[in-house]
HTML snippet that shows the backbone in 3Dmol.js (N, CA, C, O; Angstrom):
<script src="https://3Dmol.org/build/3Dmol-min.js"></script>
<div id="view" style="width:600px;height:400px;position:relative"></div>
<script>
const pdb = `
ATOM      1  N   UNK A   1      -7.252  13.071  -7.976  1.00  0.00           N
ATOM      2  CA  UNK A   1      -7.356  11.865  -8.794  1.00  0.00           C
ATOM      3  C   UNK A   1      -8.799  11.359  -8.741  1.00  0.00           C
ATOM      4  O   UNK A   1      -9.419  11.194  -7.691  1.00  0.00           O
ATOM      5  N   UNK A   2      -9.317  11.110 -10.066  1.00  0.00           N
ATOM      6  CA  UNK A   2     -10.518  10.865  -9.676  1.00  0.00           C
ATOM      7  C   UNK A   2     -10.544   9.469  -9.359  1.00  0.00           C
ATOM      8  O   UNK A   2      -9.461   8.902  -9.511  1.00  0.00           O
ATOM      9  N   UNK A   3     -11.824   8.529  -8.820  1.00  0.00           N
ATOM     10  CA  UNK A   3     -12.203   7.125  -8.764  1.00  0.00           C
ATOM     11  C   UNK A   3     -12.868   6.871  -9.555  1.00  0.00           C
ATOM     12  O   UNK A   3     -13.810   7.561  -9.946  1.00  0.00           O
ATOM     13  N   UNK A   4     -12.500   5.739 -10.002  1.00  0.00           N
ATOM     14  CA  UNK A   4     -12.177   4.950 -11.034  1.00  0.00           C
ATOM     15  C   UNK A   4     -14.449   4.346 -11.198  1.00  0.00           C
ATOM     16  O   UNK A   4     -15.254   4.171 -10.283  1.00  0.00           O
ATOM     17  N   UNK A   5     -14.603   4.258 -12.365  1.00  0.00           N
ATOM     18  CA  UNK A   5     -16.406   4.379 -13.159  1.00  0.00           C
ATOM     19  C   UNK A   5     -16.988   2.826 -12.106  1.00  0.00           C
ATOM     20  O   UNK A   5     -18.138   2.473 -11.845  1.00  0.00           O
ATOM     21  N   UNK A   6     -15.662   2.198 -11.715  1.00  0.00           N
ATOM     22  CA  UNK A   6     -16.696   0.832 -11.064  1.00  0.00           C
ATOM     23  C   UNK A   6     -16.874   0.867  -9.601  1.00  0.00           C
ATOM     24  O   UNK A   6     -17.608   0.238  -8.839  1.00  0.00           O
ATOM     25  N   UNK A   7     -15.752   2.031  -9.387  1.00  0.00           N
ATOM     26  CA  UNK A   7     -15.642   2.174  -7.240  1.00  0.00           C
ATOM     27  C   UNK A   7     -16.833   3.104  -7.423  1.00  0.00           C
ATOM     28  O   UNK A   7     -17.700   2.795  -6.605  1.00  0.00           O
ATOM     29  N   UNK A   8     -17.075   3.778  -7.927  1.00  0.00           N
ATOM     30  CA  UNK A   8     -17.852   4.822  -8.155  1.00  0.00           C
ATOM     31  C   UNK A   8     -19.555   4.272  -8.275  1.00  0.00           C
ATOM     32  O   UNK A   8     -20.368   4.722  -7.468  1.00  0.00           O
ATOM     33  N   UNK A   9     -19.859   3.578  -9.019  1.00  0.00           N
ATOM     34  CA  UNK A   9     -20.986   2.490  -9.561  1.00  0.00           C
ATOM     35  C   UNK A   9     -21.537   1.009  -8.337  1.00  0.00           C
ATOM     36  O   UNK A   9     -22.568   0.342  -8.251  1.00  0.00           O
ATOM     37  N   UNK A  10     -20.504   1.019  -7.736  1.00  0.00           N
ATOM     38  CA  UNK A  10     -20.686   0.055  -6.863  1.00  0.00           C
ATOM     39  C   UNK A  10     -21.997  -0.167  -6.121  1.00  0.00           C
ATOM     40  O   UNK A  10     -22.325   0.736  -5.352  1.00  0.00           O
ATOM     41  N   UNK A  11     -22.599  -0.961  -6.201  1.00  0.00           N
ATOM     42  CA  UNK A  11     -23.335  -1.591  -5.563  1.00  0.00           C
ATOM     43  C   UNK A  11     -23.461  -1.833  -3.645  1.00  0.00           C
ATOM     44  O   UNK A  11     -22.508  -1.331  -3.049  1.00  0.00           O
ATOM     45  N   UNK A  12     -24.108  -2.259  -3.095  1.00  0.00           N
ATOM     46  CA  UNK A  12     -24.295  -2.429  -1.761  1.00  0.00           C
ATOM     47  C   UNK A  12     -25.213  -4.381  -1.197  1.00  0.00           C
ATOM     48  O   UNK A  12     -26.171  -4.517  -0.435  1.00  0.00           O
ATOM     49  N   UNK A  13     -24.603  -5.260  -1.769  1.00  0.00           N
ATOM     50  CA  UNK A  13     -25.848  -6.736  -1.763  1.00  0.00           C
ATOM     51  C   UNK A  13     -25.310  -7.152  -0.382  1.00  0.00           C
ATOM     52  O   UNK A  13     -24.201  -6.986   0.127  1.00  0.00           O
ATOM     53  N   UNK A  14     -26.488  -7.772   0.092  1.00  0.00           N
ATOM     54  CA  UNK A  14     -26.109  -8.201   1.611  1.00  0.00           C
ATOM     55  C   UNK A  14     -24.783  -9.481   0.868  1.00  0.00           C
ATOM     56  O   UNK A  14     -24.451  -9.795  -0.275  1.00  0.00           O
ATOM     57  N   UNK A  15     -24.487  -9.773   1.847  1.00  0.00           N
ATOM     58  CA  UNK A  15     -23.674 -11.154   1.996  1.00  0.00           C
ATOM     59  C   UNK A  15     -24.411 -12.359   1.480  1.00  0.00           C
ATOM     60  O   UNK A  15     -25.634 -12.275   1.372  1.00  0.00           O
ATOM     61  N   UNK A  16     -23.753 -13.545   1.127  1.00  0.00           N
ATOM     62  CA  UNK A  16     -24.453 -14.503   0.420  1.00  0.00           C
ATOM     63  C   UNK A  16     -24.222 -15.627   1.589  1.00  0.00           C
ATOM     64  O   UNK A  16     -25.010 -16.558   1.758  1.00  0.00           O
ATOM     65  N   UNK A  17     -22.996 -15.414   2.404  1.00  0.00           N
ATOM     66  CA  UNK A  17     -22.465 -16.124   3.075  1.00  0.00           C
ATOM     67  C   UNK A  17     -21.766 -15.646   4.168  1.00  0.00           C
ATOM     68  O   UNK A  17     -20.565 -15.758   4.414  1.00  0.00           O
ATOM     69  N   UNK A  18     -22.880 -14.955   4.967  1.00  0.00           N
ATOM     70  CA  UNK A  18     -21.846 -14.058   5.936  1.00  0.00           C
ATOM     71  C   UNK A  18     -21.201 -14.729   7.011  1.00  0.00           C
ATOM     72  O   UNK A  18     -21.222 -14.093   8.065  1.00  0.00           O
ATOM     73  N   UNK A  19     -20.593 -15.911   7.047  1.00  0.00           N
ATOM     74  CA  UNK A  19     -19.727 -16.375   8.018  1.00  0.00           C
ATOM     75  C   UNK A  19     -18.982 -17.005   7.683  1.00  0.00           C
ATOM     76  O   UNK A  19     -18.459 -17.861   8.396  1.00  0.00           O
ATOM     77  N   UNK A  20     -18.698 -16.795   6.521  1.00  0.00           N
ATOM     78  CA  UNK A  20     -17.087 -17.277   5.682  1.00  0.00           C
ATOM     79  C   UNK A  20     -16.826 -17.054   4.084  1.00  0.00           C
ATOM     80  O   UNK A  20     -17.666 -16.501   3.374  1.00  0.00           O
ATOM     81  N   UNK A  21     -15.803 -17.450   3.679  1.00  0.00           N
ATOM     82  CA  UNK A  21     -15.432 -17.641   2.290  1.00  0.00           C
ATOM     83  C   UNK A  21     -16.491 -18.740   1.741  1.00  0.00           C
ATOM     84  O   UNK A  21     -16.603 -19.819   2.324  1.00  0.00           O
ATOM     85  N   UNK A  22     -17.368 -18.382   0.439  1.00  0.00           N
ATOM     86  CA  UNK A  22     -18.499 -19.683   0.110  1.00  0.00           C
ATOM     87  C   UNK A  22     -17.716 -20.711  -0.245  1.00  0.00           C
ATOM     88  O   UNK A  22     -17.980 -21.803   0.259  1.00  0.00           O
ATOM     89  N   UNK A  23     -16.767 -20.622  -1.033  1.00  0.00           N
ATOM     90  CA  UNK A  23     -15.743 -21.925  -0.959  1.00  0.00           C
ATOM     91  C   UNK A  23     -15.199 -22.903  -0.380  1.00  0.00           C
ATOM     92  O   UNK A  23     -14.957 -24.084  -0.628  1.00  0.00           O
ATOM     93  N   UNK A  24     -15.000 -21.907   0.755  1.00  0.00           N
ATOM     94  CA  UNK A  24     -13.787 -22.546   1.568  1.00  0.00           C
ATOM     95  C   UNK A  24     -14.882 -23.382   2.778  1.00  0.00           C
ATOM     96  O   UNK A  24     -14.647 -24.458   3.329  1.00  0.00           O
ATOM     97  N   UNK A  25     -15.903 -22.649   2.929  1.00  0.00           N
ATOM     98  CA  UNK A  25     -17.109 -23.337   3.414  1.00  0.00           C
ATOM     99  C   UNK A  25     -17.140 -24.598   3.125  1.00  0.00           C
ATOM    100  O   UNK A  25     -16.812 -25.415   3.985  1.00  0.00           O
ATOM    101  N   UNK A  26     -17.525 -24.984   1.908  1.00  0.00           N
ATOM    102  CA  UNK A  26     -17.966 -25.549   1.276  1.00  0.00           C
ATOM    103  C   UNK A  26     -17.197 -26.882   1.003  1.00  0.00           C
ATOM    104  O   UNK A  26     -17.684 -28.008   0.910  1.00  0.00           O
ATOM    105  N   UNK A  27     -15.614 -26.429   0.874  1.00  0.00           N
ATOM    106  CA  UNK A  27     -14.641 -27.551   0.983  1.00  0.00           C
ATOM    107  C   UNK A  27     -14.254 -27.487   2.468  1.00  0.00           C
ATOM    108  O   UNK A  27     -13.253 -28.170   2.684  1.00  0.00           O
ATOM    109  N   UNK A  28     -14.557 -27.106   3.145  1.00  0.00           N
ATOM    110  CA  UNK A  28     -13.691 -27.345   4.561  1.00  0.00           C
ATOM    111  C   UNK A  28     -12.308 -26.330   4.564  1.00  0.00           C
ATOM    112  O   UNK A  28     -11.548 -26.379   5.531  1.00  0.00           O
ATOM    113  N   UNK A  29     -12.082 -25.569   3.614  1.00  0.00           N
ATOM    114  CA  UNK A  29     -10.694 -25.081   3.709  1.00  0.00           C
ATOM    115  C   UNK A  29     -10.617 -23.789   4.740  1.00  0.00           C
ATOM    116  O   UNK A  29     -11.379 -23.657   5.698  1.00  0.00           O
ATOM    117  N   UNK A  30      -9.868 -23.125   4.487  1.00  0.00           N
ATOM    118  CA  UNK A  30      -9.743 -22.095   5.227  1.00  0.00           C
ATOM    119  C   UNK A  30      -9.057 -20.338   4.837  1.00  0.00           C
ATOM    120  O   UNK A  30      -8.111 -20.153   4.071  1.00  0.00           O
ATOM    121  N   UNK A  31      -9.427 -19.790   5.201  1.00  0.00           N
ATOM    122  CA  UNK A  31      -9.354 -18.217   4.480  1.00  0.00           C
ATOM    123  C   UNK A  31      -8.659 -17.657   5.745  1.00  0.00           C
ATOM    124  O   UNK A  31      -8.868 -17.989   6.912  1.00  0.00           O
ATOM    125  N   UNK A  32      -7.476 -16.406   5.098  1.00  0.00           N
ATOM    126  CA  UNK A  32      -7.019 -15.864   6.246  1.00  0.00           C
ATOM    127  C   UNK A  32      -7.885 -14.236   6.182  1.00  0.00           C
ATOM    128  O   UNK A  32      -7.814 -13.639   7.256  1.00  0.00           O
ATOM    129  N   UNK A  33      -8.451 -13.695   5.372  1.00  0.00           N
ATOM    130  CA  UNK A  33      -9.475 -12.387   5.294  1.00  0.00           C
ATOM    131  C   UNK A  33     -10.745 -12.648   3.868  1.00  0.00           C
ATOM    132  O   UNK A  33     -10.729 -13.182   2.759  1.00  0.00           O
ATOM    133  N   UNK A  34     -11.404 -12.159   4.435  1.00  0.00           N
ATOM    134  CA  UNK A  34     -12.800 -11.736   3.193  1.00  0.00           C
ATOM    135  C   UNK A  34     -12.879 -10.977   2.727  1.00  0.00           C
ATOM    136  O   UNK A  34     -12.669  -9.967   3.399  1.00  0.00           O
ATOM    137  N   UNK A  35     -13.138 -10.813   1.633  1.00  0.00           N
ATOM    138  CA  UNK A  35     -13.829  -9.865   0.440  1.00  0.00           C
ATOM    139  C   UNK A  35     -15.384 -10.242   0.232  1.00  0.00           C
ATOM    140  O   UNK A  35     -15.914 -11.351   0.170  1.00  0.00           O
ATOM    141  N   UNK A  36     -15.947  -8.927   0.146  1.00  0.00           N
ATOM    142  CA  UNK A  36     -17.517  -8.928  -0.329  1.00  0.00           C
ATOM    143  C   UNK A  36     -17.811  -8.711  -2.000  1.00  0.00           C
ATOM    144  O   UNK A  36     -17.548  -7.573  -2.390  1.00  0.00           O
ATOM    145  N   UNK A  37     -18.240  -9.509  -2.868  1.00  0.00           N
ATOM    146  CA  UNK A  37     -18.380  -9.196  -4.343  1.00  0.00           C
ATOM    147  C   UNK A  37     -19.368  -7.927  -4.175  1.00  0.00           C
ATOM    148  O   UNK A  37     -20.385  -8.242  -3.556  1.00  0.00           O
ATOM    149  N   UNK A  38     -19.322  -6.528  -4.585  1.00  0.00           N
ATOM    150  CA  UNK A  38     -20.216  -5.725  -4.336  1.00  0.00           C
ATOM    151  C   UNK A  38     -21.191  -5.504  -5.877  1.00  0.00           C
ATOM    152  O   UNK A  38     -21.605  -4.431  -6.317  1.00  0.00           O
ATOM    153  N   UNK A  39     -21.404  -7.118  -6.580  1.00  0.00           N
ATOM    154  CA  UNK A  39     -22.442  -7.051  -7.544  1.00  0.00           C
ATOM    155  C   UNK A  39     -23.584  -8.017  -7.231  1.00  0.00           C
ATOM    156  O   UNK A  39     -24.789  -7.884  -7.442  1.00  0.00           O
ATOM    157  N   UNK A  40     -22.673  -9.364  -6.484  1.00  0.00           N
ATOM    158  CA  UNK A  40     -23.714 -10.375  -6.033  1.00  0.00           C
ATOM    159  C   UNK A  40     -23.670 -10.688  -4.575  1.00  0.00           C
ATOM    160  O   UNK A  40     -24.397 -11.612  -4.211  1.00  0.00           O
ATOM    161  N   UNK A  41     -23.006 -10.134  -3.751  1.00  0.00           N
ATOM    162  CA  UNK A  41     -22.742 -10.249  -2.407  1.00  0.00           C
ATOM    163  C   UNK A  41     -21.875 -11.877  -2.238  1.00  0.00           C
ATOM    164  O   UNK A  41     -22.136 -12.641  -1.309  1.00  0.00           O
ATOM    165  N   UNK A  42     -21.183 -12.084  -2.955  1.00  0.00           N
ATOM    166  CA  UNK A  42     -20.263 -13.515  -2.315  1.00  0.00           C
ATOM    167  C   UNK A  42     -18.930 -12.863  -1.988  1.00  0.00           C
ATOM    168  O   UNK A  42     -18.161 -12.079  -2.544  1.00  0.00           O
ATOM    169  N   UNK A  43     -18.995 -13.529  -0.844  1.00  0.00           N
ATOM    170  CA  UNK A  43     -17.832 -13.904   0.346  1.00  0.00           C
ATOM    171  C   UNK A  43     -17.085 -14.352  -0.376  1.00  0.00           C
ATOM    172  O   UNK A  43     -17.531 -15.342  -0.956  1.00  0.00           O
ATOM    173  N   UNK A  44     -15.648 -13.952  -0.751  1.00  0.00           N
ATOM    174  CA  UNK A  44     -14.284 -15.166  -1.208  1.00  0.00           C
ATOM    175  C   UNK A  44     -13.485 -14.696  -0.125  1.00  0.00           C
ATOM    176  O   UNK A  44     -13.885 -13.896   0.721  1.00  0.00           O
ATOM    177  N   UNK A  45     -12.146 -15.296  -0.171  1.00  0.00           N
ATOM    178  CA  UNK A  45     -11.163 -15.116   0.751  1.00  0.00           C
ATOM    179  C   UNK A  45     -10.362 -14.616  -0.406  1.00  0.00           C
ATOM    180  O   UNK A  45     -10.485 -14.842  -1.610  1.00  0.00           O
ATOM    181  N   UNK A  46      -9.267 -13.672   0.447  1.00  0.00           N
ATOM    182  CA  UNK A  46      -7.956 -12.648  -0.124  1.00  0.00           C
ATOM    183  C   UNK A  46      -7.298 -13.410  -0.695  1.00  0.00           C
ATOM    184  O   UNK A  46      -7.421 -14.634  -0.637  1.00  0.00           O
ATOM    185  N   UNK A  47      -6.297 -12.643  -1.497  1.00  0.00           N
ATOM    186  CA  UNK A  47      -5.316 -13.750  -2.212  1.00  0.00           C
ATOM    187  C   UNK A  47      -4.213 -14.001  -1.274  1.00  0.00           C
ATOM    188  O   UNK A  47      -3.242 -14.434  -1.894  1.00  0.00           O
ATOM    189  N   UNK A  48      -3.965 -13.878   0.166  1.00  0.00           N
ATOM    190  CA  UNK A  48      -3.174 -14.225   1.468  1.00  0.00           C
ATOM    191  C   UNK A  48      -3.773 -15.708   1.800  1.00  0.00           C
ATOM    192  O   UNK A  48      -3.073 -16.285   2.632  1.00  0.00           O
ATOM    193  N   UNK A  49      -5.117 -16.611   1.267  1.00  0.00           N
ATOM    194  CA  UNK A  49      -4.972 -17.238   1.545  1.00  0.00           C
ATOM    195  C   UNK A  49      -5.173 -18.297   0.729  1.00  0.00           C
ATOM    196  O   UNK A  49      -5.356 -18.149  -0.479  1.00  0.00           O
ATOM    197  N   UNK A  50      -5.151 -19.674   1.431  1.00  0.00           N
ATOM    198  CA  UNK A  50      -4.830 -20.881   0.201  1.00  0.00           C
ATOM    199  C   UNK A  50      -5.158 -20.284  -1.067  1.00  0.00           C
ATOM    200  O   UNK A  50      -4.326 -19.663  -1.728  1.00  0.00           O
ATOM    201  N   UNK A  51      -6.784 -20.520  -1.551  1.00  0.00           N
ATOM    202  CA  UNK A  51      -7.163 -20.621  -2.415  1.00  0.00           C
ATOM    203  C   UNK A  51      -7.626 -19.577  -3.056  1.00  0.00           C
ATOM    204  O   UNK A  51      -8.152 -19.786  -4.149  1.00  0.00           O
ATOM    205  N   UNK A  52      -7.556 -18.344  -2.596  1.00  0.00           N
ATOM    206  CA  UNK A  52      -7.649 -16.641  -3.057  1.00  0.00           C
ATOM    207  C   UNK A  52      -9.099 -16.804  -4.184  1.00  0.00           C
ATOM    208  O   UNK A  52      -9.254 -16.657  -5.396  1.00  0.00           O
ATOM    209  N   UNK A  53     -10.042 -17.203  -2.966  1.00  0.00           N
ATOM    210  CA  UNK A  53     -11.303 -17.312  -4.094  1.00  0.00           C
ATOM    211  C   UNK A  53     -12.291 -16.276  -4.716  1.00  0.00           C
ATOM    212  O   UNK A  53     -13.079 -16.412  -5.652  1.00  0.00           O
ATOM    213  N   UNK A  54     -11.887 -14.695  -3.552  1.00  0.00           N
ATOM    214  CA  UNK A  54     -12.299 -13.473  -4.261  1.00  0.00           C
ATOM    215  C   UNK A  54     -12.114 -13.288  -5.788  1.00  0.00           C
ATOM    216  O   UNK A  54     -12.975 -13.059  -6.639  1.00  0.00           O
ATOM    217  N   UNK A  55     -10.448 -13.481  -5.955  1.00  0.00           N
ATOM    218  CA  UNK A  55      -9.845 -12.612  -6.991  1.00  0.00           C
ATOM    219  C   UNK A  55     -10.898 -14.506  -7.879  1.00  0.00           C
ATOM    220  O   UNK A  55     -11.835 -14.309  -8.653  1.00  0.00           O
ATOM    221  N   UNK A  56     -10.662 -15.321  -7.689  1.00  0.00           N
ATOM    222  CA  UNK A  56     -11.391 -16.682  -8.843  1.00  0.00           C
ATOM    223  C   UNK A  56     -13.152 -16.070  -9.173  1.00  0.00           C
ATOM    224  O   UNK A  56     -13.827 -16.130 -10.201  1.00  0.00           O
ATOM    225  N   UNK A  57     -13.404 -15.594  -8.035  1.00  0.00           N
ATOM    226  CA  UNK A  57     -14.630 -15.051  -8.703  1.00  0.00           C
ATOM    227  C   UNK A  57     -14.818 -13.995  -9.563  1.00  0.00           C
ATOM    228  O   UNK A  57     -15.721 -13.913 -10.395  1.00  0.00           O
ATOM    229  N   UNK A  58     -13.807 -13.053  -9.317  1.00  0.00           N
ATOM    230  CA  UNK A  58     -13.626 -12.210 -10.723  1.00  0.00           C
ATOM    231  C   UNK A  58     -13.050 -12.267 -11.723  1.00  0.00           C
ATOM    232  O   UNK A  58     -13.321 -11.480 -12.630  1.00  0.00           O
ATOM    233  N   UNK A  59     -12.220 -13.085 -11.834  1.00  0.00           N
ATOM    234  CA  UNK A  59     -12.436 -14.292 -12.995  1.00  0.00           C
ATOM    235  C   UNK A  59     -13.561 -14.921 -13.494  1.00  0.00           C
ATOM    236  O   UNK A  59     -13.938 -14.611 -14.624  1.00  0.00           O
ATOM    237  N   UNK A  60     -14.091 -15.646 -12.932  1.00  0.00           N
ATOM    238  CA  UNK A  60     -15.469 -16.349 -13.627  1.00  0.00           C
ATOM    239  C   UNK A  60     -16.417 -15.506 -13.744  1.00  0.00           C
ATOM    240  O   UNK A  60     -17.354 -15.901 -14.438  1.00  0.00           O
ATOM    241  N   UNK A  61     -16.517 -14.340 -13.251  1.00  0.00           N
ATOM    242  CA  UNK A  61     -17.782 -13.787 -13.326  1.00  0.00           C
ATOM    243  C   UNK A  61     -17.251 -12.365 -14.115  1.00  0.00           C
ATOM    244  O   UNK A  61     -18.146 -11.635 -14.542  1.00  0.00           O
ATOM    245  N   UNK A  62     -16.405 -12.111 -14.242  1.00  0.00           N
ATOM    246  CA  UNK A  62     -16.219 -10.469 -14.513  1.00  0.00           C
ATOM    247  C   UNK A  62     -16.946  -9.544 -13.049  1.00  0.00           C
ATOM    248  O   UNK A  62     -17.093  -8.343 -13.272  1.00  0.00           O
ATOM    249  N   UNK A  63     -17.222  -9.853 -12.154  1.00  0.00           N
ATOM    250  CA  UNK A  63     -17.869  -8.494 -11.079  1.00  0.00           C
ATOM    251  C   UNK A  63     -16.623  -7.749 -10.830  1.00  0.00           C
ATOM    252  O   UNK A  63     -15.788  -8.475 -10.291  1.00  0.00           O
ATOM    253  N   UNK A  64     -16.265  -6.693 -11.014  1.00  0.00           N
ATOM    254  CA  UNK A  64     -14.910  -5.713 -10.689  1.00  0.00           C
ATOM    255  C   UNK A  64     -15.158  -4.874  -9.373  1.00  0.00           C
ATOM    256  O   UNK A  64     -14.677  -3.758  -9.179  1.00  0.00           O
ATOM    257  N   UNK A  65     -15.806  -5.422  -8.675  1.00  0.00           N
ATOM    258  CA  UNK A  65     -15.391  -4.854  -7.079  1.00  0.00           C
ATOM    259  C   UNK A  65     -15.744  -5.489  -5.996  1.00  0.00           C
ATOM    260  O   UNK A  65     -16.827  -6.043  -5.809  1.00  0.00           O
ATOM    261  N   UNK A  66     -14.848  -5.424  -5.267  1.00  0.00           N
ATOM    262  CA  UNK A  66     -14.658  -6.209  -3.931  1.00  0.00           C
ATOM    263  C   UNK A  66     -14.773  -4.830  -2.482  1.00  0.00           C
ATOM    264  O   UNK A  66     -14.442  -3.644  -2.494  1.00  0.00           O
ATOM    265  N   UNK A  67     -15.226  -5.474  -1.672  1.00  0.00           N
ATOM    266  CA  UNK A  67     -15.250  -4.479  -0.254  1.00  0.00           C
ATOM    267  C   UNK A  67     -14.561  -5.906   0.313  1.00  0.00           C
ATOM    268  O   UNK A  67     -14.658  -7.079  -0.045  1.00  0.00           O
ATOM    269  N   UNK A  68     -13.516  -4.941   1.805  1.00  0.00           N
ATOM    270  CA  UNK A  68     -13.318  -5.830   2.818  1.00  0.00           C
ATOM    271  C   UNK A  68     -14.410  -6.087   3.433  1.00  0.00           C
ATOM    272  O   UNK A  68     -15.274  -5.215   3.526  1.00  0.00           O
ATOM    273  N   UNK A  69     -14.580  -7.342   3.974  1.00  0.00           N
ATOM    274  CA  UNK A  69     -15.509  -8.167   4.604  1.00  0.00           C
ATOM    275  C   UNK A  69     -14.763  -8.160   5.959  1.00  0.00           C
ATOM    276  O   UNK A  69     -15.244  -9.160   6.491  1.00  0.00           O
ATOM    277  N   UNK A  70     -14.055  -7.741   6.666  1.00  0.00           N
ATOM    278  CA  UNK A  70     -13.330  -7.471   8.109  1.00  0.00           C
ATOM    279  C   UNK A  70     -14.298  -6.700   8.550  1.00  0.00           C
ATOM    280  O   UNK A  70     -15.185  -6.028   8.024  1.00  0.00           O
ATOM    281  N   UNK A  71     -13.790  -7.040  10.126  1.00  0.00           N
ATOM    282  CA  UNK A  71     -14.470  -5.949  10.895  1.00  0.00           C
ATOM    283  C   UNK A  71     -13.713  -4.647  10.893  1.00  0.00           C
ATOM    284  O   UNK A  71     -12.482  -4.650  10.872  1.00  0.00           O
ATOM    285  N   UNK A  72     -14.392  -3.571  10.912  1.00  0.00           N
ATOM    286  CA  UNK A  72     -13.833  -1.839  10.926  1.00  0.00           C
ATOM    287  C   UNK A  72     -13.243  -1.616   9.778  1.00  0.00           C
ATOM    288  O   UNK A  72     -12.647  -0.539   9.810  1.00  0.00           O
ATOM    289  N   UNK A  73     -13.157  -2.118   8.862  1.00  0.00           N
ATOM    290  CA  UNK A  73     -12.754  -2.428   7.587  1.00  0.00           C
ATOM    291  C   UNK A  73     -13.918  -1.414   6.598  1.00  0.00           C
ATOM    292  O   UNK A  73     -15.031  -1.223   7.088  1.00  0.00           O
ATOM    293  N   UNK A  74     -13.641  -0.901   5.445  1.00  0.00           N
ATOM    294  CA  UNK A  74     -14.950  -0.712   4.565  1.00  0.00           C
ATOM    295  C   UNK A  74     -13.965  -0.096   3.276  1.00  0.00           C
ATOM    296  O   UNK A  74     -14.210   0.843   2.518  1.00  0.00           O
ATOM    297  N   UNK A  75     -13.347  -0.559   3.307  1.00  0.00           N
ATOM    298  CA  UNK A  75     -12.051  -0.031   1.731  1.00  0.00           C
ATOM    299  C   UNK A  75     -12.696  -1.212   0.764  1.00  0.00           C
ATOM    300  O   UNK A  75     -13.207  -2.288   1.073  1.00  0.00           O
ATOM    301  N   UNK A  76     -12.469  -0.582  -0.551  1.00  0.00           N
ATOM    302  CA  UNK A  76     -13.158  -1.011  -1.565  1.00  0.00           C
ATOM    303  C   UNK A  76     -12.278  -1.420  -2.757  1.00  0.00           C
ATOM    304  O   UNK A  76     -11.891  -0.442  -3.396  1.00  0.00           O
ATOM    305  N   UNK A  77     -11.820  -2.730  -3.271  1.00  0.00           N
ATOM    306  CA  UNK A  77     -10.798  -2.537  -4.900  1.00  0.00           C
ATOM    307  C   UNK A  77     -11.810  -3.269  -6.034  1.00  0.00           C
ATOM    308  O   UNK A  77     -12.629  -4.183  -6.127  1.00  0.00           O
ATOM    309  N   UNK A  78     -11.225  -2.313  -6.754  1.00  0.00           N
ATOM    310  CA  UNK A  78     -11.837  -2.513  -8.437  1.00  0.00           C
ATOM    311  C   UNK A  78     -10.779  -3.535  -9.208  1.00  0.00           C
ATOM    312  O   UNK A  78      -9.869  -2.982  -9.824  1.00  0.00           O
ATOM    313  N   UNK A  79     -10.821  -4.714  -9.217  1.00  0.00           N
ATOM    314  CA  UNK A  79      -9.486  -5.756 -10.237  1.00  0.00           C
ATOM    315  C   UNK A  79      -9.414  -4.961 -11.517  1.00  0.00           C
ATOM    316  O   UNK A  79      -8.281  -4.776 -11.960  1.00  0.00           O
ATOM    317  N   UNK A  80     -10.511  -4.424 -12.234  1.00  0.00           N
ATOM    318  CA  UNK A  80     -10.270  -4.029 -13.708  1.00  0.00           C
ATOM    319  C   UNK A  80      -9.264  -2.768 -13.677  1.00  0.00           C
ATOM    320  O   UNK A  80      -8.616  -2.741 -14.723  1.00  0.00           O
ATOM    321  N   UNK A  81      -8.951  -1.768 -12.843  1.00  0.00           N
ATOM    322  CA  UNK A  81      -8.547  -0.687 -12.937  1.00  0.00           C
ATOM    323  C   UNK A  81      -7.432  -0.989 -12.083  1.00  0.00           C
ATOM    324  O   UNK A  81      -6.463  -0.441 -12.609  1.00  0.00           O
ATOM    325  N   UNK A  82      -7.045  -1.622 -10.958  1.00  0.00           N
ATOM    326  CA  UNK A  82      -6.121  -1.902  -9.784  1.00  0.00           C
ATOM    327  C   UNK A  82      -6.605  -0.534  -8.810  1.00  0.00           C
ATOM    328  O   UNK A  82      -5.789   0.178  -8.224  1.00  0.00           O
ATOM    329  N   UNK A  83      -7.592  -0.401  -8.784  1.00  0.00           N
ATOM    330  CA  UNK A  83      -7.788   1.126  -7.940  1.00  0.00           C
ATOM    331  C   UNK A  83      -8.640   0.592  -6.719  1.00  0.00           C
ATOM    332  O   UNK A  83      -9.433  -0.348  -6.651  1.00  0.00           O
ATOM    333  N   UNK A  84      -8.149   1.637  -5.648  1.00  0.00           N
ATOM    334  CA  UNK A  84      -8.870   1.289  -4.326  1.00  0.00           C
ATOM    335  C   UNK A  84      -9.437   2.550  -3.969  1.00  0.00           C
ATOM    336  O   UNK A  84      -9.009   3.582  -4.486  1.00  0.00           O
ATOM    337  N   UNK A  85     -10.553   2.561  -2.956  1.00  0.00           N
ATOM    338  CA  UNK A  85     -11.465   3.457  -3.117  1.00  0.00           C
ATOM    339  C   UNK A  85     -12.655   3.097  -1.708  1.00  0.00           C
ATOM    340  O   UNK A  85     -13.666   3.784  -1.563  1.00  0.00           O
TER     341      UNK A  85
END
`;
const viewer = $3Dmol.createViewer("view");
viewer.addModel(pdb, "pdb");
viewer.setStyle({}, {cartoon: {color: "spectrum"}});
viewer.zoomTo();
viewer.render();
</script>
């Protein structure tokens, strides 16, 4: 099976916010895991928690790939395709 033109294309940007969700920062809230935007490097939190601000940034922005932001972690999903990689 091949991977999908955006897991493939992906990018590498440091973190924008490497010690949390920029949101949840920002309001005081709280994230139960991170995602890395791998077009602009922002931190959101998973959709496991409150405010699932990864998947809101690919919404507002169109960027179609996310890396886990966990430790030992390095799996990659594309929202436009549902493909992981």
């Amino acid at each position: 099976m091949a991977m999908c033109e955006h897991l493939s294309q992906a990018d590498d940007p440091a973190a924008r916010t490497p010690e949390g969700c920029e949101e949840c920062l920002a309001a005081g809230g709280r994230w139960v895991h991170l995602r890395r935007c791998l077009e602009c490097g922002h931190i959101g939190c998973c959709d496991s928690s409150p405010a699932k601000h990864a998947t809101g940034h690919y919404r507002a922005t169109g960027h179609p790939v996310v890396q886990s932001f966990e430790p030992n972690e390095a799996w990659r999903w594309c929202f436009v395709d549902s493909a992981m990689g």
